[in-house]
Each structure stands twice: as structure tokens, then as C-alpha cells.
C-alpha positions as CSV (number, residue, x, y, z in Angstrom):
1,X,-3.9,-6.7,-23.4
2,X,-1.6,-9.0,-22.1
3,X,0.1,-6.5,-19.9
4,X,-3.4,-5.7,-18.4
5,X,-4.1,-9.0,-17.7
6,X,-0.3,-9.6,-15.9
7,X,-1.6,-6.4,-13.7
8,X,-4.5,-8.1,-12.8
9,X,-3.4,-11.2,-12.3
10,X,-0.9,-9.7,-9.8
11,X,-3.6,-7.9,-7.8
12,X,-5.5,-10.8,-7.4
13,X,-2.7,-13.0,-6.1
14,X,-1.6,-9.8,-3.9
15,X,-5.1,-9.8,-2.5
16,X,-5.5,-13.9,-1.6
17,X,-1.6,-13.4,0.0
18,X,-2.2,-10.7,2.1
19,X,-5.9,-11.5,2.9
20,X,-5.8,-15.0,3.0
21,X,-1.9,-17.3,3.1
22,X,-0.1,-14.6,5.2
23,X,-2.6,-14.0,8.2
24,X,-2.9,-18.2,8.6
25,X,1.4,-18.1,9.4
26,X,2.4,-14.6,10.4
27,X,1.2,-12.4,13.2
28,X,-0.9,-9.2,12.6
29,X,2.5,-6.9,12.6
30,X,4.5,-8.6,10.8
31,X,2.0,-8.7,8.1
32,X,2.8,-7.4,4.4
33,X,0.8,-4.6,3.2
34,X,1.3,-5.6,-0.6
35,X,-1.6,-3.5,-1.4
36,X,-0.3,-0.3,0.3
37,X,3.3,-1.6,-1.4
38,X,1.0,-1.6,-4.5
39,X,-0.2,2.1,-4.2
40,X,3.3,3.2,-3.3
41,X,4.9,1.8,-6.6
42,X,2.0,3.7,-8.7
43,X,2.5,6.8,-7.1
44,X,6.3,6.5,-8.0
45,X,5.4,5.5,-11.7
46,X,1.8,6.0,-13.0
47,X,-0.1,8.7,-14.3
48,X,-2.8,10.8,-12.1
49,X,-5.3,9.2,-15.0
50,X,-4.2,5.5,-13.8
51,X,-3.5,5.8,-10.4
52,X,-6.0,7.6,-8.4
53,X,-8.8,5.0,-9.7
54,X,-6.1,2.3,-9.2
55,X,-5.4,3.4,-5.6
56,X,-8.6,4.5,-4.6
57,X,-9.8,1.0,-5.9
58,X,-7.2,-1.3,-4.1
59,X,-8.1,0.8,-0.9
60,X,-11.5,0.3,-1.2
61,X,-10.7,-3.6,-1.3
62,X,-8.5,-3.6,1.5
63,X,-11.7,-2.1,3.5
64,X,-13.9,-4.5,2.1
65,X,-11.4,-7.2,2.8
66,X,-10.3,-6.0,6.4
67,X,-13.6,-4.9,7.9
68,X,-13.1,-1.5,9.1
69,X,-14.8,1.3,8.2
70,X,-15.3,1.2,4.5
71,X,-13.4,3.7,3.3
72,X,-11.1,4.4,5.5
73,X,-8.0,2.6,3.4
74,X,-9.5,4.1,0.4
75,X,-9.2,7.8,1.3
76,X,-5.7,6.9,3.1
77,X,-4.3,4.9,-0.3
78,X,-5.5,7.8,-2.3
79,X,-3.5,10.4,-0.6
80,X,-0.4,8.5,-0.2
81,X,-0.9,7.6,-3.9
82,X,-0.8,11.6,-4.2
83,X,2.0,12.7,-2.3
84,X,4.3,10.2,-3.7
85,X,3.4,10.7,-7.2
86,X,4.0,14.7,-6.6
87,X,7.1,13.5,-5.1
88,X,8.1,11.5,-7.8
89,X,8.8,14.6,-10.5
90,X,11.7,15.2,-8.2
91,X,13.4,12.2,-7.4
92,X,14.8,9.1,-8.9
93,X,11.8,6.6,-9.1
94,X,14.3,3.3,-10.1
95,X,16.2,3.7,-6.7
96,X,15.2,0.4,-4.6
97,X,16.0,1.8,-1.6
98,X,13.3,4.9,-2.4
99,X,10.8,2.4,-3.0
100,X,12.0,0.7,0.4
101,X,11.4,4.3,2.1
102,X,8.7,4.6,0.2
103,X,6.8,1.8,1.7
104,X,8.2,2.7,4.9
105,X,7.0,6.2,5.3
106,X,3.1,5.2,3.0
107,X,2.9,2.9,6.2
108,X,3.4,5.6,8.8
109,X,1.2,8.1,6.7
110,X,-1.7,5.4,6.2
111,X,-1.4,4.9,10.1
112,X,-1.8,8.8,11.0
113,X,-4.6,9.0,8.3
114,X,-5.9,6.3,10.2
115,X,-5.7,7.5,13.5
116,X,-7.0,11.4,12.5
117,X,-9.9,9.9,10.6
118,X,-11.0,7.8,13.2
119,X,-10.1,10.1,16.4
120,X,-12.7,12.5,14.4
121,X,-15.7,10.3,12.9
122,X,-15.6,7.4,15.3
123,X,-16.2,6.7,19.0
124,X,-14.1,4.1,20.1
125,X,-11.8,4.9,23.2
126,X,-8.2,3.9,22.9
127,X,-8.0,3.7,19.3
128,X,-4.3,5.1,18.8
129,X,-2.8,1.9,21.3
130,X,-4.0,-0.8,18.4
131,X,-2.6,1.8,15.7
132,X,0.3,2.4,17.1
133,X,1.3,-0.6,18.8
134,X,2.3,-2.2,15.2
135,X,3.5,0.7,13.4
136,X,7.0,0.2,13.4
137,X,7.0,-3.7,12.9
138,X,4.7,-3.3,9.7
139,X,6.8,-0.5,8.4
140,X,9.8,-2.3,8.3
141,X,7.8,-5.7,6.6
142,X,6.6,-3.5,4.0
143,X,9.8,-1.6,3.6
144,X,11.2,-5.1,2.9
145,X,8.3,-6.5,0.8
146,X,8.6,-3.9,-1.4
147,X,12.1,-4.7,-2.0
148,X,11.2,-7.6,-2.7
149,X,8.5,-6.6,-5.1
150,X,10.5,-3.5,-6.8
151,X,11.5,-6.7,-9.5
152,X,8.1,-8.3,-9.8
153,X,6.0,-5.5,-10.6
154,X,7.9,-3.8,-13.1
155,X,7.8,-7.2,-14.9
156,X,4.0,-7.9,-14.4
157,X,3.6,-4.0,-16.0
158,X,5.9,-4.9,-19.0
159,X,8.1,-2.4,-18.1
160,X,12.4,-3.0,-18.1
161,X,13.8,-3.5,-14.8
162,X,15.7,-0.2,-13.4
């Protein structure tokens, strides 16, 4: 019970950081995606029976949270959540610098998600310019974050540290 309640506890503050502290001192692409940081680590660790809900869920937040297309970050955090957990029967899941990659590449797939999604269902002209005018500089903060965060979350999960 109390591990559930550590998990929790750690979404919630993940959510006021990234939706609330961070954007009041750091500019839009240089802004953590602990959420997406979030996904990544459960597709490296949980089960398909914890994680898609899980993912799908803190996707759907970061939608409701953001104000794009509702949605949008729930489909995205649900297929990175899938590729990585495939990927995960065939690597070594305690390596920091594969979570570090990790993050780094869920970024760049979330963004192309983004961009396919929206070049198909949506209207708006010039859409790949706001996309891809931050890519890189948010990869690399959420490579780093999640370095960062490769200590905390095993430790909020009740799980030893690799």
C-alpha cells in the first residue's frame, strides 16, 4: 500500500513540476518532460498489465494539462510505452545511460507521433516549425532528467537501485 501511495505521490509532484514550477523559470525547450521520462521508465520495467493504463493515463493528463488536442500525448505515451517495453526483453534495463537514450529517442518519437497525427487530423499550416524547432533542446533535458530520475523512481517503486 505504501509503495502505491510513493507512486502516486511522485506523479502528482511530477505533474505540479512540470505543469506548474518549471514553466514559471525555464523556457518552453528547455522544459523537462517528467511525464514522458515517466512512460519511458515503465516501458523499461513494468508489465503490459501496469503500464499501458499507466501510460495511456499520464498521457491523457499531459493533454488535459497542456491543451492540445486531447489525446494526442495519450496515443503518443502509449506507443512509446510499447516499443520500449518490447525493447526491454532484449536489453539491460538498469543501464543509466539506456534510460538516458531512452528519454532521448521517447522524445523524438512523441514529436514524430505528433507531427503525423496532426499533419493528418488537423488543419493548421506550419505545424512541423513549432515541433521541430525544440526537438533537440528537449531531447537532451529529458535525456538528462531522466538521469537524474533513474535513482528517484526506483526508490518511490520500492524497488533496489541497479
Amino acid at each position: 500500500m505504501v509503495r502505491y501511495l510513493n507512486i502516486i505521490l511522485l506523479i502528482i509532484l511530477a505533474v505540479v513540476l512540470q505543469s506548474i514550477v518549471l514553466p514559471a523559470y525555464l523556457a518552453e525547450a528547455f522544459r523537462p518532460g517528467i511525464l514522458l521520462v515517466i512512460v519511458v521508465y515503465l516501458g523499461f520495467r513494468a508489465g503490459m498489465r501496469v503500464g499501458i493504463p499507466s501510460s495511456f493515463g499520464l498521457g491523457l493528463v499531459q493533454d488535459t494539462l497542456s491543451g492540445i488536442y486531447f489525446g494526442l500525448n495519450g496515443f503518443s505515451y502509449l506507443l512509446v510505452f510499447l516499443l520500449f517495453h518490447e525493447a526491454s526483453e532484449r536489453l539491460y534495463t538498469g543501464s543509466r545511460l539506456l534510460m538516458m537514450l531512452g528519454a532521448f529517442m521517447a522524445t523524438v518519437i512523441t514529436a514524430l507521433v505528433h507531427l503525423g497525427l496532426l499533419l493528418v487530423f488537423s488543419a493548421s499550416a506550419g505545424v512541423y516549425t513549432s515541433i521541430f524547432g525544440a526537438l533537440i533542446p528537449q531531447a537532451l533535458t529529458n535525456a538528462v532528467v531522466s538521469g537524474l530520475l533513474f535513482r528517484v523512481i526506483p526508490l518511490a517503486a520500492g524497488e533496489e537501485t541497479p
